[in-house]
C-alpha positions in Angstrom: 49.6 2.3 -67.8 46.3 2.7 -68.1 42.8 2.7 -65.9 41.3 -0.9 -65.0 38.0 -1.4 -67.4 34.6 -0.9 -65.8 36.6 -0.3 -62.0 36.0 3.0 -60.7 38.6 4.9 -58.8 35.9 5.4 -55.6 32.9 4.2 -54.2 31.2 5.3 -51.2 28.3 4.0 -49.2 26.6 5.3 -46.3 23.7 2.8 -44.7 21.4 4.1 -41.9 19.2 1.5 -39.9 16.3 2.3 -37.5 14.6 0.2 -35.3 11.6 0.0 -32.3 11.5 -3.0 -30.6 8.5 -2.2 -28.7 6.5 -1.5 -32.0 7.9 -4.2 -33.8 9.0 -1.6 -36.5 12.7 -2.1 -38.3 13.8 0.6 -41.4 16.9 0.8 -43.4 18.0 3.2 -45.8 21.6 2.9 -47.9 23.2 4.8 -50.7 26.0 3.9 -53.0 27.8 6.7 -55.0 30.0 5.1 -57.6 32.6 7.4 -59.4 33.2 7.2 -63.1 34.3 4.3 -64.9 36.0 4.3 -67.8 35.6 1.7 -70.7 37.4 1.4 -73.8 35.6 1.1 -76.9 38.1 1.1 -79.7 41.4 -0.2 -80.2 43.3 2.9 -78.9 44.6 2.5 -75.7 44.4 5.8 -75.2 40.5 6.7 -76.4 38.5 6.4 -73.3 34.8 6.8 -72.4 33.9 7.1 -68.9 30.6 6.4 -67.2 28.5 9.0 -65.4 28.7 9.4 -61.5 26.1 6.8 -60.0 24.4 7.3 -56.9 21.9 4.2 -56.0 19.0 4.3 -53.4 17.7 1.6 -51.5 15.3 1.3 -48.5 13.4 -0.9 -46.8 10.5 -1.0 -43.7 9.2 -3.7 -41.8 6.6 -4.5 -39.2 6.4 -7.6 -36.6 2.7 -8.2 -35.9 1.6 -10.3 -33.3 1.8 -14.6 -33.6 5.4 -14.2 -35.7 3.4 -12.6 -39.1 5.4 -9.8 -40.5 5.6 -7.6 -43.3 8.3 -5.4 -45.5 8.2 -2.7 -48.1 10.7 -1.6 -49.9 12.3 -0.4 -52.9 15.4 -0.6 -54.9 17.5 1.7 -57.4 14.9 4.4 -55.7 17.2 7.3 -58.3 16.5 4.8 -61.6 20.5 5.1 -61.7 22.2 3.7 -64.9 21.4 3.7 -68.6 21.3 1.3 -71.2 24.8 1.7 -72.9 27.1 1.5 -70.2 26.1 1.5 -66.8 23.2 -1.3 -66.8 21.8 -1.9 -63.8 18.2 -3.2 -63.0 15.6 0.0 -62.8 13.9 1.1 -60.2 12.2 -2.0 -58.1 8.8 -1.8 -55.7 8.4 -4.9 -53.6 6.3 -5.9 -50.8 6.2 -9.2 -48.6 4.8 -11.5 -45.3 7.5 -12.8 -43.1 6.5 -15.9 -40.6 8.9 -16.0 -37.9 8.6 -19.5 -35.9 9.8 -19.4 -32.6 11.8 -22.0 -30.7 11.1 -23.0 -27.5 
């Protein structure tokens, strides 16, 4: 009878990719709204706290150079969503990388 804890009623995500195959360049972009959640954090049944609306950022660009050497940028959580009482998730992330793709003949 009541709400399942942590489990919100909706959750949306949209994801939008690029790509140019003839300048070896590949992008991606998604966000994740997540309604509220509601927790229960006393022994009424009935006293419930719900979470705040969370909308999460992530993207992501990549460029193949010549001989299979590669690189990517991107970043996670790009809205710092969630806080430290309820809602944790890892903040806001930066990373950066080399791809080597071998090919196989």
């Amino acid at each position: 009878e009541r709400a399942l804890q942590d489990i919100p009623k909706h959750r949306f995500t949209v994801t939008a990719r690029w790509r140019d195959k003839a300048e070896g360049l590949q992008a991606i972009a998604m966000a994740v709204v997540t309604g509220r959640r509601p927790f229960y954090l006393s022994d009424d049944p009935h006293d419930m706290t719900l979470t705040a609306r969370r909308v999460e950022v992530r993207a992501r660009i990549s460029k193949q150079l010549s001989g299979g050497l590669g690189g990517f940028l991107g970043v996670d959580n790009l809205l710092d969503a969630g806080d430290a009482h309820l809602d944790r998730i890892l903040p806001r992330t930066v990373y950066a990388g080399l791809e080597l793709h071998l090919d196989k003949e």
